[in-house]
N, C-alpha and C positions, 0 to 999 in steps of 0.2 A: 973321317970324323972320330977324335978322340972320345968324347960323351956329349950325351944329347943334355945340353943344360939351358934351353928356351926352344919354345914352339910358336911364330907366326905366323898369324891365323889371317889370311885373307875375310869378307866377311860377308857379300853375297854369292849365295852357290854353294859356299863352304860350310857356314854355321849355318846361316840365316835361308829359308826358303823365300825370296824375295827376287826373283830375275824375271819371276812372271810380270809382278808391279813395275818394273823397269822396263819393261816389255808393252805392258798396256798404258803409262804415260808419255811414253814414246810414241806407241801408234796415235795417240791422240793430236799427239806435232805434225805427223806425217801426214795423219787426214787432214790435220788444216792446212799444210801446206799443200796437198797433192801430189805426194810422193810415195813409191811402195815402203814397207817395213814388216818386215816379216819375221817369226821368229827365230830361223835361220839369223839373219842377220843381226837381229838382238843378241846371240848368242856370240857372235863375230865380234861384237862390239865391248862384249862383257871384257871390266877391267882399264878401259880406257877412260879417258875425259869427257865428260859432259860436252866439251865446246868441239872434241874431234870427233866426236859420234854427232854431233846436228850439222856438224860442216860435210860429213863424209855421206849423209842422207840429202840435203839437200841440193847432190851435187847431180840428183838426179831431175830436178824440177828447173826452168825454163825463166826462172824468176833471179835474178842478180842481188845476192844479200853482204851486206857489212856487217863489218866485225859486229858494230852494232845490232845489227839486227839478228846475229846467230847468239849474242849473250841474252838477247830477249827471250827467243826460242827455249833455250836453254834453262831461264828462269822458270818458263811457265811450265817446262819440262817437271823440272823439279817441284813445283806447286802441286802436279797432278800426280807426280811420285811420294811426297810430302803428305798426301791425302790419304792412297791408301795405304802406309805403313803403320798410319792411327791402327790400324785393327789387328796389328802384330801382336800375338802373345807368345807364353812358353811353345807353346804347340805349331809354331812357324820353325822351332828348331829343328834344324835336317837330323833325321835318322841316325839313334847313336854317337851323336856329336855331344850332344849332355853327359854322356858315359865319358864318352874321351877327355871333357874338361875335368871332370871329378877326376878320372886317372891322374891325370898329371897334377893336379893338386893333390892331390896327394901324397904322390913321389915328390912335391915341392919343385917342381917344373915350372919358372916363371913363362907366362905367356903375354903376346903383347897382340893386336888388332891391326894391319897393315893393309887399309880400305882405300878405294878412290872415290867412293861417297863421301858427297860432304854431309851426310846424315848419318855414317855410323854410328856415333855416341848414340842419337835416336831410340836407333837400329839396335842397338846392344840391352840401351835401357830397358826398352819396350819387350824386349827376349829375356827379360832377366836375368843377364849374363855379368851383367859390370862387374861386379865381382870377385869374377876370373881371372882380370885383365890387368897387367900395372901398366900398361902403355896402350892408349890407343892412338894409331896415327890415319890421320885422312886427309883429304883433298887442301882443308886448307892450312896444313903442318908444313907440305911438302912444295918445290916448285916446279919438278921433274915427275911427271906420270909416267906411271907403267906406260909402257915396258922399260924403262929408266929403272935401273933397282934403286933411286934413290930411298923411297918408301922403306922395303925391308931394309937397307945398311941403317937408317937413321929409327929402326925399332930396335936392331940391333944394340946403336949404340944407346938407346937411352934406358934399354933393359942390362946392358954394360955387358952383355955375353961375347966374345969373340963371333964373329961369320962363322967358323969354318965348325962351329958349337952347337947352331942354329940349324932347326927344318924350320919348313917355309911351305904352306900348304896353300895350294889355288886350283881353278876349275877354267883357267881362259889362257891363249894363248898370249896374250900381253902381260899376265901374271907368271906365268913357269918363263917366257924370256926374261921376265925381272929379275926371278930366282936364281937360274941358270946363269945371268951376269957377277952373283957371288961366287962365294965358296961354301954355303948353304947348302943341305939336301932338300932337295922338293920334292914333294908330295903333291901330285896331280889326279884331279881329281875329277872323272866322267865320263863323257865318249867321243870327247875332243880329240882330233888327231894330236893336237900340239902336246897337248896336257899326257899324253901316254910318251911323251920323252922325257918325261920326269922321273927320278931315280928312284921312286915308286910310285906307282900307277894303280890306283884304284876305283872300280867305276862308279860306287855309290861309298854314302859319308858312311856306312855299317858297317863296312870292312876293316875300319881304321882304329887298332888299339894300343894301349904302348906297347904291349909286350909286340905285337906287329913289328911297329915303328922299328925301335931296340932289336929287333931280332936284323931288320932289313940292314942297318948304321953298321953293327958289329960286325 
């Protein structure tokens, strides 16, 4: 990487303290379907699509569903995720991650949002971040989910940065494959086996500062 001139930001796990919420209107599907869900597996799933996480859970239940019936699923999934995000303030922001946006505004580092939530914007508002952000892209910008890099190339281009200019920060193994299908550096983030083949690897959001970042690229 020549210079680092845009950073995008995956947006639960990464900014946002939010995979628990994703975690508990999930099991709530699971209970009523009768299926396990656990939050191993919540964490498995982190980064993927709404419709390939309720296909890939109900594949353990005894019951024969249609497309239709897994976009149902999926809806009320989101209703019961929808619910508790209301109670999101500043203080859902992951540790240090506040510091890290001021750094880079600062330095004049544009940043853009690269979510598979169709509730980012939300998500952002509700954290007090919008801000920060000239791009944010989510679920329904895109037609290609993670692990598809189509997400970060098209924050890429609408931040107008080259790839090979851009870090790319995430906390799932269908996020750092995203990444890793650019010419992006990524920034992996946790105690994910995947996320530690990323071209830095840190295991909580505290570690992560520019001069860090800048130090790793050079």
């Amino acid at each position: 990487m020549e210079c680092l001139q845009a950073v995008i930001f995956d947006l639960d796990g990464v900014l946002a303290d939010t995979v628990h919420y994703h975690y508990l209107a999930t099991k709530k599907i699971a209970d009523l379907e009768g299926v396990p869900f656990t939050p191993h597996m919540n964490e498995a799933f982190q980064g993927m699509s709404r419709k390939h996480m309720i296909k890939e859970m109900v594949k353990e239940s005894s019951k024969t569903y249609t497309e239709a019936d897994i976009a149902k699923l999926g809806e009320l999934k989101n209703k019961y995720y929808q619910s508790y995000i209301k109670r999101l303030t500043e203080d859902d922001i992951l540790p240090g991650m506040l510091a890290f946006l001021n750094e880079l505004k600062e330095a004049h580092i544009p940043m853009a949002i690269a979510s598979s939530s169709s509730n980012a914007r939300t998500v952002v508002e509700r954290l007090g971040i919008s801000h920060f952000f000239k791009v944010i892209i989510d679920a329904k910008t895109i037609k290609k989910m993670k692990p598809d890099p189509e997400i970060f190339l098209t924050a890429a281009d609408m931040l107008k940065v080259p790839y090979d200019n851009c870090v790319a920060l995430e906390d799932s193994w269908a996020g750092i494959t995203a990444i890793k299908a650019t010419p992006m550096f990524a920034v992996g983030i946790g105690e994910l086996s995947a996320v530690k083949k990323a071209d830095l690897h840190i295991t909580n959001t505290q570690e992560l500062t520019l001069k860090r970042l800048r130090d790793c690229i050079n």
